[in-house]
N, C-alpha and C positions, 0 to 999 in steps of 0.2 A: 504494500500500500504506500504510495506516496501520494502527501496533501495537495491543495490545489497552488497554483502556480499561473500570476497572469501570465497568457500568451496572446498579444495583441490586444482585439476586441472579444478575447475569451480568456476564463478560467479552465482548468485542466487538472485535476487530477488522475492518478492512476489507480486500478483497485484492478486485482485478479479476477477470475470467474466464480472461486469460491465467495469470495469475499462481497462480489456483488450478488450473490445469491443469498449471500444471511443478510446483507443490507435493506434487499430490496423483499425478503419476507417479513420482516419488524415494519416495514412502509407499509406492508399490504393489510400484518395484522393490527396494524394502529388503525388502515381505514376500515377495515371491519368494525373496529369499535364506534367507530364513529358511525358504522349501519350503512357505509356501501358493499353491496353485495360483489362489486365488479372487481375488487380485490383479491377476493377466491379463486379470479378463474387459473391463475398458475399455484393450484392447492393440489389439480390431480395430475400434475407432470411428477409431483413430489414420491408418487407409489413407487420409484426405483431408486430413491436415496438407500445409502446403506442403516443400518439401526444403527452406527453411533450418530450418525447427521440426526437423523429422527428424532435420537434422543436427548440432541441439542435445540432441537427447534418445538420440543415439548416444551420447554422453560419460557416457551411467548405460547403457550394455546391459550392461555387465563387472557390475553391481551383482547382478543375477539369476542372471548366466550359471553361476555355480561354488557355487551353493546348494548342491548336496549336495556337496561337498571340507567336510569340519570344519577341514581345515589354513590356507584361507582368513583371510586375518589379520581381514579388517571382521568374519567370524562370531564369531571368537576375542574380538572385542574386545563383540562381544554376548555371547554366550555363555563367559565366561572362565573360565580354569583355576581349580579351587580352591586348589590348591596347584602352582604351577610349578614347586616343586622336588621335587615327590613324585607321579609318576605314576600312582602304581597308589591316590592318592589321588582326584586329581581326574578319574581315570577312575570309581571308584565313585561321587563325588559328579555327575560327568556324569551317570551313569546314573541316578541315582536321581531330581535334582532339573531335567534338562534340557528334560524334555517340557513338563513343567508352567512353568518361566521362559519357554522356547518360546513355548506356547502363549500366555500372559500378555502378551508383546510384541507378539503379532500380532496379540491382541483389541485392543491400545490402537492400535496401525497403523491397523487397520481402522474403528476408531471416527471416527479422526481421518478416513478417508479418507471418509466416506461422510458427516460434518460438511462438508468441502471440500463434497459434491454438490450442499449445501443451493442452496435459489434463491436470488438475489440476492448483493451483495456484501457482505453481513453475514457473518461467522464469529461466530459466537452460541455459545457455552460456558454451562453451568452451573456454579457455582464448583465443585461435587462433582467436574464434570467436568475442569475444570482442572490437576489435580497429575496426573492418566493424560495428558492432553496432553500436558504440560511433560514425566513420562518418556519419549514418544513422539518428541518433539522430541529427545530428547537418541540416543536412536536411531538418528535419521534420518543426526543431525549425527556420532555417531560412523562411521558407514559410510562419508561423505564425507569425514571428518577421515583417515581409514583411505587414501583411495581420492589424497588430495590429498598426503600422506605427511607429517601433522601429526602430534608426537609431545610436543612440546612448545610455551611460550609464545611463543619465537622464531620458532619455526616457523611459527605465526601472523600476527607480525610482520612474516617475510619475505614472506610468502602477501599483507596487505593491501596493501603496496608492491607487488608483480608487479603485484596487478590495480590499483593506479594508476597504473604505470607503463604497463601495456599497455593499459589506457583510453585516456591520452593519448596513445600511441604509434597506436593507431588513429583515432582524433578529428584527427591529424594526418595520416594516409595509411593507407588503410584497404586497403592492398597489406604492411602494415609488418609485420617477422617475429614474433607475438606467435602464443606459444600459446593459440588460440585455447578450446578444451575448458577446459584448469587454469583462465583467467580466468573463465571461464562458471559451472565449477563450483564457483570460488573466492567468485560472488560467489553463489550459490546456499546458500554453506554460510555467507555475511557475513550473508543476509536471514534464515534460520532462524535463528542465531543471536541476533539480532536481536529476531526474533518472540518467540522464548523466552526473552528478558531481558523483554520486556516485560509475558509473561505472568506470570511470576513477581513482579515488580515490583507488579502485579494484586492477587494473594495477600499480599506482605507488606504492601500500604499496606491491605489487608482483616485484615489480623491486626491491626495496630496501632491501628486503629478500633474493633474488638471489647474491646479490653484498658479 
């Protein structure tokens, strides 16, 4: 995986084929949550993964599973109250303005997933296209942030420790007690977040050239 990288009137990262396949299943099962169905449709090419893939991409089924609960905290934190202290506020403002944020998350989802498709190990962006990524990113990463039970900066902190400690703890006996899922998904939420420092990084050294 290398981050993105202006080139020209484009951004560019590189990500292998495995790597755009776990990317672009956490894009699809975030838009599941959010209750588009069109995100499924690369669910049954998945019947000839081997069982350890499988048994990586178990630790996102919970992601899709409770789309339609709105009490769901990862939805909550897409979709957020407008006023937590005033119910019968943010229930109006739900209604009015929910479909349309809705729907706005799941075109930049879907943009993003169907970039992932592209051939080769290029991820080629348009800079237009850039800042809808980078919101999509942040999407992605709230669901897992949600799902990993990040709440705060610490919580981060303690989250980068586990997964070096349970790295090494399996580089050294690979029978060793490490939650194996949290570490997977810990480092799944370390690489977008990652991706998404660097995309933005992109933009600001492209702002400060134009000035």
């Amino acid at each position: 995986m290398r981050g993105f990288e202006r080139q020209g009137d484009t951004v560019v990262a590189v990500l292998d084929e495995e790597e755009r396949t776990v990317i672009a299943r956490i894009i699809a099962d975030v838009g599941l949550l959010l209750g588009d169905v069109r995100f499924g449709a690369q669910d049954d090419e998945d019947d000839d993964e081997p069982d350890d893939e499988k048994a990586l991409f178990d630790g996102l089924a919970d992601l899709g599973g409770v789309r339609t609960q709105p009490v769901d905290p990862a939805v909550l934190r897409l979709l957020p109250d407008a006023s937590p202290a005033d119910a019968e506020v943010s229930a109006e403002f739900r209604r009015l303005t929910e479909g349309d944020l809705r729907a706005l998350k799941l075109d930049r989802l879907r943009r993003m997933w169907d970039q992932l498709g592209a051939d080769g190990d290029a991820w080629v962006l348009k800079v237009d296209e850039a800042m809808p990524t980078a919101a999509a990113f942040t999407d992605v990463r709230l669901v897992l942030a949600t799902r990993l039970g990040l709440d705060t900066d610490e919580d981060v902190d303690r989250l980068h420790q586990e997964i070096d400690e349970g790295v090494r703890a399996l580089d050294e006996d690979e029978d060793a007690p490490v939650d194996h899922e949290r570490v997977w998904l810990g480092m799944l939420y370390q690489a977008l977040s990652w991706l998404q420092e660097t995309l933005v990084g992109c933009l600001a050294a492209g702002q400060e050239d134009d000035v």
